[in-house]
Structures are given as C-alpha cells and as structure tokens.
N, C-alpha and C positions, 0 to 999 in steps of 0.2 A: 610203320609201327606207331602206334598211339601211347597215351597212360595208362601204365597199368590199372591206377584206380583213381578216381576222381569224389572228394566230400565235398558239397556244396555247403557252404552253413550261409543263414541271414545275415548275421553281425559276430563279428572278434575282436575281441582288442587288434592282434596285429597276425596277421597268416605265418609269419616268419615264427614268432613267440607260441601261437596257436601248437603249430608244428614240430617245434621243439620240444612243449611241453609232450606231445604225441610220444613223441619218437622217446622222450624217459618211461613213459608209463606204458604203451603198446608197441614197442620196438617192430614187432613180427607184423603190425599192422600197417606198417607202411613202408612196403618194398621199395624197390627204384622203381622210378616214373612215375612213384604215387601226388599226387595232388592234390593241395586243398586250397578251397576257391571261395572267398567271403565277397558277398554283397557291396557288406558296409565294412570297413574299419573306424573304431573308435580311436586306437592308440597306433596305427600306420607308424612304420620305422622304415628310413632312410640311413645309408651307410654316416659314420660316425655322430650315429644318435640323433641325427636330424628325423622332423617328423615329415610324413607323409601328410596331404590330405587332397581328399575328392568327394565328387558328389557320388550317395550310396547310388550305384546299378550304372555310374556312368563311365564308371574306370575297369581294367582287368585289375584285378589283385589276388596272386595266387600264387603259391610255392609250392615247392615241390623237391621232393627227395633223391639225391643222386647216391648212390653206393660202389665207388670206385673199384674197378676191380685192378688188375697188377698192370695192363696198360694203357691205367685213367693217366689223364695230363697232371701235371704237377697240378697244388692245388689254386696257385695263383693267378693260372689260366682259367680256372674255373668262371667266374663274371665277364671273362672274357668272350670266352665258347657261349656262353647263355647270352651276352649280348649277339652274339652273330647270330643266333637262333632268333630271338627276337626280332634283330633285322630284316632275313630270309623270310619270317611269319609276316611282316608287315607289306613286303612289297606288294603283295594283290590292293593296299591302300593308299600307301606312302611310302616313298624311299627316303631313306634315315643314314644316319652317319654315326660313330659311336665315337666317346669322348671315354679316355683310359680313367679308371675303370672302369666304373658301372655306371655310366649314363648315355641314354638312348636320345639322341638327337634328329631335328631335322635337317635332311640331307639339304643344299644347294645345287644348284642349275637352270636350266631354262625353260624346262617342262614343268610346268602346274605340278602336275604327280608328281617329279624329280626336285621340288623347289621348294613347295607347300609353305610361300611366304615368311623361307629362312631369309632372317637379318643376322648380324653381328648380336643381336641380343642384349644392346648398352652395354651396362656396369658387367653384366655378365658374361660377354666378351665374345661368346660361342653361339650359334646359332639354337634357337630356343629347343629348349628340353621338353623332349616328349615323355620319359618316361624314366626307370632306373631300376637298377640291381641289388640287392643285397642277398651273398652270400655268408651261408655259418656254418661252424663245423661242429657238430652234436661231439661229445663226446665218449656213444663209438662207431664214432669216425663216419657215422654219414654225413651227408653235405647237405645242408637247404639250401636252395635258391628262391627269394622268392623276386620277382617281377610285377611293377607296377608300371601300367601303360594307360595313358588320358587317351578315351576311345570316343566318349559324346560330348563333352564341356564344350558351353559356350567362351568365346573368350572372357564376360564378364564370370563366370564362374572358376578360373586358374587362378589359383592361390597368390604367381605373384608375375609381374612383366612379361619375364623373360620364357615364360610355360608355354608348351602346345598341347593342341587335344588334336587328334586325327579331324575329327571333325571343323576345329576350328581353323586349321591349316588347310584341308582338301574340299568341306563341306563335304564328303562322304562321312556318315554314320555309324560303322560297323557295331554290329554285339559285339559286348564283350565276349562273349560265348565262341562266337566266329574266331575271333584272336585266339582261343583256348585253344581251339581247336588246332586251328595252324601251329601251335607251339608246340601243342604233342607231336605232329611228326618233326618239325624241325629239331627242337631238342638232343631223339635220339639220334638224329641223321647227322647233327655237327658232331656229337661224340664220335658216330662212326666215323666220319669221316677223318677227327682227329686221330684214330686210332687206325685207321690206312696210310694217309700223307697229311700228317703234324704241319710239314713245311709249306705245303700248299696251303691248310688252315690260317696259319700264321701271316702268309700271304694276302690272304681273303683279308682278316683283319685288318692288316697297313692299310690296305686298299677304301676298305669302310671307316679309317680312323680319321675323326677329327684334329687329332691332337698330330699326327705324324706330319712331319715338313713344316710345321708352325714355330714359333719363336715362343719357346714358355717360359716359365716360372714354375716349380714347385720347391716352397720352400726357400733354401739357401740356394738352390740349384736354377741357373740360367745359363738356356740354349734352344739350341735348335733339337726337337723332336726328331729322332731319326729312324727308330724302330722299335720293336717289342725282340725283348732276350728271350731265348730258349726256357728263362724261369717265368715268366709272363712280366719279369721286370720294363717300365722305360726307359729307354735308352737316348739320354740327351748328350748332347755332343758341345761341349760347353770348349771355353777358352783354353783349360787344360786335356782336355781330351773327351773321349765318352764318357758317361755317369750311368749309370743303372740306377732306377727310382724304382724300390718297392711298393713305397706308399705313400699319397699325399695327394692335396688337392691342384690341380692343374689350369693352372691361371695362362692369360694370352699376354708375353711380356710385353711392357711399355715403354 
C-alpha cells in the first residue's frame, strides 16, 4: 500500500499548520494516507513549539493524515508507530534508534551503516538527532503526522552540534523523494501490523528505543526507563516503584 494522494507544494509556512488548515476548509480532500510534501519551510514546527529548520530540497518535510478507525491504537501511540515507520523507511540508508517521543535518532554499533558516527551527542546526551515527529489532532478527530528527516546536509549546514543528516552520517545522499516513498508503505504496514499483534509492535519499539534501559530524568521523575505502557506512556522505575510519564522531555540522568 502506498498514499493515497500526495500535494507537493514549493514553500509553506509549516506542512503540519499547512494541513490543518486543509483539513478545516476541504475535509473530504484529504483522506487517510493523504500527503503533503513542502520543498521549503518557512515557519517549520517542532513538538512543544520548537522550530524546525533545513536547507530548501535537502530535508523530507511532510505530513500526512491518519483517520483512526475503531481499532487504531490509542492516540499516544500515535508518534510512536510513525516513529517505527520512519525507522523501517530508513534502514536501506541508516539504522536509527528512536528516543520517546518523537525523535529519530542515530542508531549505535560497529557497522558504518549500524553506527553512522553516533556519539553521546555532549550537552545533549543521546546520540545525534536525525530527524522528529510531531503529531495533532484536527478537531474531527483526524490526526496529522507530520516528519521531518535531514536527508543531504552537510554537517556545516545542521542547525546545531548535536544534528544528523543521512548524508552527513553515511555519506550516502538519498532524495528526499526516495524516503517518501519508503514511508508510504511503511506507514500503513506499522498500523497493520499494530492492528494484528499490538504486543509484538510494542516489542519492536523497546527494541529501537533509545531511551528504554537508560538512567533518565523527565521532569521531577528519576529512574530507570523500563518500558512503554499499554497507553504509549513511559514507564520509569524509580525508588518508589514504577512511574508512567505521559509527557515531557527526556534527559540522560547525571
């Protein structure tokens, strides 16, 4: 299965904003799996309000509409599922690792492709950021996702230290185009498969998680990462027991 329909446009403010406004004024024009794919962002958004930015034609930037039907995954899993689809879309480039929520990292190990010159990342603690999530919920009730992934920057071109571009990690190039395409099938192939075996999915996830088995910080909350809950919450295992974290930024404690 691919997207159902895909808009290219030259330049938007932000694909996520782009596509919301869509979804008020042509609702019937953007089924699930529809797509819209900017060039360039002028106004790029990052989950809580942070900006995006990239060079125009060097990055993926493109959201896309989900429509839950009665057994979508709750909606917190949502950036989560879309992260493991991202993942899956990249490995013909890079293997990545994903950090809870929404951010696409470089994986670690010993293989060039399996490694793509992840550090600790300094101040930032995780191995450098490839890429990131943000999901919204229109209100009726579809979902945007959109995905922004560094596909050609040179490392003098990432915004800031701790950034990857595919390129500047592997020296392989991909279009952005190519990623697009690999995202269309993955996409609907993690929902299916969410919607045969959750637990398995769930599984897949720990497995790709940066954050699972590490020592964090979110917030007042310190411990040890130990899984993801049945509600897409984390689950820290702190001095009085388990904690479920809905939301927050997720530091490597010190």
């Amino acid at each position: 299965m691919a997207w159902n329909r895909v808009v290219h446009l030259p330049s938007t403010d932000s694909t996520n904003t782009h596509l919301m406004r869509g979804l008020t004024t042509e609702p019937e024009a953007w089924p699930h799996l529809s797509a819209l794919v900017a060039h360039e962002q002028t106004a790029g958004r990052g989950r809580a309000g942070r900006s995006w930015h990239s060079r125009p034609g060097a990055s993926l930037t493109v959201s896309f509409v989900l429509r839950p039907d009665d057994g979508a995954p709750p909606t917190p899993w949502i950036p989560l599922l879309v992260g493991l689809a991202v993942r899956r879309a990249l490995t013909p480039w890079v293997a990545t690792s994903l950090k809870w929520p929404n951010d696409v990292l470089l994986a670690t190990g010993a293989d060039p492709l399996h490694n793509a010159g992840a550090s600790d990342g300094g101040e930032w603690g995780w191995a450098p950021k490839l890429g990131g999530i943000l999901c919204e919920l229109h209100p009726t009730r579809a979902l945007v996702a959109g995905v922004g992934i560094n596909c050609q920057e040179s490392p003098d071109e990432l915004p800031v230290p701790w950034a990857a571009s595919i390129a500047s990690a592997t020296g392989s190039s991909p279009d952005p185009a190519e990623v697009l395409d690999a995202l269309g099938t993955t996409v609907p192939q993690v929902l299916a498969d969410w919607a045969s075996h959750p637990a398995r999915v769930r599984e897949e996830y720990e497995a790709a998680s940066a954050v699972v088995g590490n020592e964090v910080a979110v917030g007042d909350v310190r411990g040890r990462a130990v899984g993801i809950a049945d509600d897409g919450a984390l689950l820290v295992e702190t001095a009085g027991g388990v904690v479920p974290v809905t939301v927050g930024d997720v530091d490597r404690a010190r």
